[in-house]
C-alpha positions as CSV (number, residue, x, y, z in Angstrom):
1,X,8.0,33.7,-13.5
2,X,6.6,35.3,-16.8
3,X,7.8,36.1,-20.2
4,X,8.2,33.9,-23.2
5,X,11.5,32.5,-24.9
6,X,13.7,34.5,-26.3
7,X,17.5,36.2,-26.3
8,X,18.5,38.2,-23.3
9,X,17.2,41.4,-24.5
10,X,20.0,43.5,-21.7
11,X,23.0,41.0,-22.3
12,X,23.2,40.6,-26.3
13,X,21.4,36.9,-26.1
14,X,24.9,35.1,-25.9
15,X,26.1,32.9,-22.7
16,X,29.4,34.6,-23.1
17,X,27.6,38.1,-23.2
18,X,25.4,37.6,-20.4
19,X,28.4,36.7,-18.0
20,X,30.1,39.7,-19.3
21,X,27.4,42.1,-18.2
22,X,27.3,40.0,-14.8
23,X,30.6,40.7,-13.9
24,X,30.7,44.5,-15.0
25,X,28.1,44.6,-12.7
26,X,30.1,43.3,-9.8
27,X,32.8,45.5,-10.8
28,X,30.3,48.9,-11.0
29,X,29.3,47.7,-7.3
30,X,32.7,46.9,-6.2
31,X,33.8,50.7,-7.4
32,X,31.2,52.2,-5.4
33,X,29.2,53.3,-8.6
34,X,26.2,51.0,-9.1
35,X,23.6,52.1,-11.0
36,X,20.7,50.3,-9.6
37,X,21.2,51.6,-5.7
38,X,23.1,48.9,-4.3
39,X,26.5,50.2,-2.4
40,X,29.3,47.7,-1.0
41,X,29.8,49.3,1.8
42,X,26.2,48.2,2.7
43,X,27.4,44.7,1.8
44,X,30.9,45.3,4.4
45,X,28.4,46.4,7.2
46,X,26.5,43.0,7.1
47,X,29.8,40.8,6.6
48,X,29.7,39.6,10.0
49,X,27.2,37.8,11.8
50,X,23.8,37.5,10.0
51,X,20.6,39.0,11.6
52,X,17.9,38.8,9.2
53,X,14.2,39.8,10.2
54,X,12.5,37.7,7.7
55,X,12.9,35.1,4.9
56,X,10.8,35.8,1.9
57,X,9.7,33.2,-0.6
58,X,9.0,34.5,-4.1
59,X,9.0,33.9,-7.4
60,X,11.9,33.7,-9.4
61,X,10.6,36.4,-12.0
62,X,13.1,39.0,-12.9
63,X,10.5,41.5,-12.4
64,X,10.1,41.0,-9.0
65,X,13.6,41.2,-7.4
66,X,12.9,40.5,-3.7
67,X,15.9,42.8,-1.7
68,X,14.9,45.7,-4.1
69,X,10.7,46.0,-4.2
70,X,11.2,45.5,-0.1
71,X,14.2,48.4,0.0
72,X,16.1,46.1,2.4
73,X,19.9,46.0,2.8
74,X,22.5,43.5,3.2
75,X,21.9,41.1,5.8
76,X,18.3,42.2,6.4
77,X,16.3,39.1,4.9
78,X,16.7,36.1,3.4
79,X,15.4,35.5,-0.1
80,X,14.2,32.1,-1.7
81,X,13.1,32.4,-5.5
82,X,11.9,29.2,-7.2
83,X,9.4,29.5,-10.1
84,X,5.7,30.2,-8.8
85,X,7.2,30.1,-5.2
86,X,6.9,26.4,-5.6
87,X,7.9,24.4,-2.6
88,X,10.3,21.7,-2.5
89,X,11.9,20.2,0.6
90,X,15.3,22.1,0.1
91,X,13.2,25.2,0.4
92,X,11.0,24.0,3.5
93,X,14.7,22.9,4.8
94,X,15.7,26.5,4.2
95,X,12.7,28.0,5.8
96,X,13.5,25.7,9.0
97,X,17.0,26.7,9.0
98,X,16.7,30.4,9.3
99,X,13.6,30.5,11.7
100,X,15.0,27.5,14.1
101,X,18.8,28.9,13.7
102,X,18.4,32.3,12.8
103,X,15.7,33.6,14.8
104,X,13.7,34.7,11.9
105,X,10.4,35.8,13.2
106,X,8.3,36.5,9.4
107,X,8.1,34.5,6.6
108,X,6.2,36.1,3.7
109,X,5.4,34.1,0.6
110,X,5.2,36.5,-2.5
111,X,3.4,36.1,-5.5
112,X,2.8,38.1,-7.8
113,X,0.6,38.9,-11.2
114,X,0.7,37.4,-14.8
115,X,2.9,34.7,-13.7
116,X,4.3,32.7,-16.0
117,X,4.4,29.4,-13.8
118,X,0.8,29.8,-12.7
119,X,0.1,30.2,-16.5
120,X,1.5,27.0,-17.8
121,X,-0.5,25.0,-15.0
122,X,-3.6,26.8,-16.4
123,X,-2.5,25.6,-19.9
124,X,-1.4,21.7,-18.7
125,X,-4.8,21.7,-17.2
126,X,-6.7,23.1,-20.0
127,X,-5.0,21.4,-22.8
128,X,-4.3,18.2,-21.1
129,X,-0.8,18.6,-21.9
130,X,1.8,18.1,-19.0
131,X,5.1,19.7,-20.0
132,X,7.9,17.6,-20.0
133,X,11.2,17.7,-17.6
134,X,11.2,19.4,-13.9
135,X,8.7,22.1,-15.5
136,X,6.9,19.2,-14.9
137,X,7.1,19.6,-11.7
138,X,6.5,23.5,-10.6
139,X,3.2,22.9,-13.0
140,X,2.0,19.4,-10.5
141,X,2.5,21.8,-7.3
142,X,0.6,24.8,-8.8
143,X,-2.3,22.6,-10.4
144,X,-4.3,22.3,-7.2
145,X,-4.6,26.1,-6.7
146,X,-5.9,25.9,-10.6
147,X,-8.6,23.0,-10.0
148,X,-9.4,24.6,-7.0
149,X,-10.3,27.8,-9.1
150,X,-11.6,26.0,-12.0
151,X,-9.5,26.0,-15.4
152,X,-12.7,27.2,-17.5
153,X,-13.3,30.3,-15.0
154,X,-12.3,33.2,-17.2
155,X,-10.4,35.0,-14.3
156,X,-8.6,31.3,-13.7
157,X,-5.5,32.6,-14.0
158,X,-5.2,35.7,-11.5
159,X,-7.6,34.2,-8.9
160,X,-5.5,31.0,-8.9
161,X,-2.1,33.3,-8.4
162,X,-3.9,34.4,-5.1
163,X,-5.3,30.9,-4.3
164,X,-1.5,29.4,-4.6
165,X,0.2,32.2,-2.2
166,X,-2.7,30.8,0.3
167,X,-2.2,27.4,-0.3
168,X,1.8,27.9,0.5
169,X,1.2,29.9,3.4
170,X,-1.2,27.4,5.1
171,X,1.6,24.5,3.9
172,X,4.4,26.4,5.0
173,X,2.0,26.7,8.6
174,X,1.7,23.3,8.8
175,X,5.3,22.3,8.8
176,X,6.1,20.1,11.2
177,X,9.2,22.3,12.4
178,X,7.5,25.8,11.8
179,X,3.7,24.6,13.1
180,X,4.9,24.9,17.1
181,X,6.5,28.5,16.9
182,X,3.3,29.9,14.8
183,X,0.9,28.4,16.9
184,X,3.0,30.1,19.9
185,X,3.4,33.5,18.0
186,X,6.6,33.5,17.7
187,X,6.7,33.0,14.1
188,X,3.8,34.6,11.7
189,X,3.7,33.3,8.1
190,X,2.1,35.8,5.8
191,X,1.3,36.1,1.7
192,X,1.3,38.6,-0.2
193,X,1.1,39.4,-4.1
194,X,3.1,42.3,-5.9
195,X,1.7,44.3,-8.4
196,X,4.1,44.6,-11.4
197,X,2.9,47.8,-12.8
198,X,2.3,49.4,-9.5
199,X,5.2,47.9,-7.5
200,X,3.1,47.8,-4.5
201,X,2.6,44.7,-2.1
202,X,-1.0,43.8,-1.3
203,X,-1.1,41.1,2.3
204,X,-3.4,38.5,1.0
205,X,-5.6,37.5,4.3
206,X,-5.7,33.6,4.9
207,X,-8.3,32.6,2.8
């Protein structure tokens, strides 16, 4: 998550503009002429039964656009984006889900630098301000990784990124429904953090 508020700078900063350039999109894909690589007949191929390899969990950033910085395909992971890469129990649920009934063997949790939502738990912590609203919430999950760090360090804010992927990963570990298939080696739960200006992926060891 990153940025700061402001109009839509691709879809003319209007609701009605924004869904406009959504669904010319759809109909560029449709046509078989997208301009950002996607091709439906990628999407046909995967219309039947799903057989992803992995479920990634990443940030909801629309820098960081999960099938794309991978190069995957229809059908070849499932994606979870919710700011920070907070978890909530609809994502844990979703995490079960597609390991216990999909077969899933990787989950990777993705973070990645100058986010946003790791930067307003810096500032909640720093100013004493908690934000208002579910924000509220994504900064309460993300402030132990901060603490952890220490809000005063001057490099607080991209050590913590790296101490949250870790704390997810060992969480994630831990879950009562993924814990037995890890500890079996079925299932390997990873993190990594993407580097926006590169676009590389950098495995983050345990920690």
């Amino acid at each position: 998550m990153g940025g700061t508020p402001g109009q839509g700078r691709q879809a003319g900063g209007t609701p009605r503009a924004a869904l406009a350039d959504l669904l010319a999109g759809n109909r560029r894909f449709v046509s078989g002429q997208p301009i950002h690589g996607h091709d439906v007949t990628a999407a046909a191929a995967a219309s039947g039964d799903q057989q992803p390899y992995a479920v990634v969990l990443g940030c909801i950033d629309s820098r960081v656009p999960l099938e794309a910085i991978f190069d995957q395909t229809f059908g070849a992971i499932c994606v979870i984006r919710t700011g920070g890469h907070v978890l909530d129990r609809a994502v844990c649920g979703s995490i079960e889900y597609v390991v216990g009934q999909l077969g899933v063997p990787l989950v990777m949790v993705l973070g990645h630098e100058r986010c946003g939502a790791v930067g307003a738990a810096v500032d909640a912590l720093r100013t004493g301000e908690r934000p208002g609203g579910s924000l509220a919430y994504l900064v309460d999950e993300i402030a132990p990784a901060v603490t952890e760090i220490g809000f005063d360090d001057p490099a607080v804010h991209p050590l913590a990124i790296r101490r949250h992927v870790r704390r997810t990963v060992r969480t994630l570990r831990d879950d009562d429904l993924l814990a037995v298939p890890v500890a079996a080696g079925r299932v390997a739960v990873t993190g990594g953090l993407y580097d926006l200006a590169t676009g590389e992926v950098a495995l983050l060891d345990p920690g």
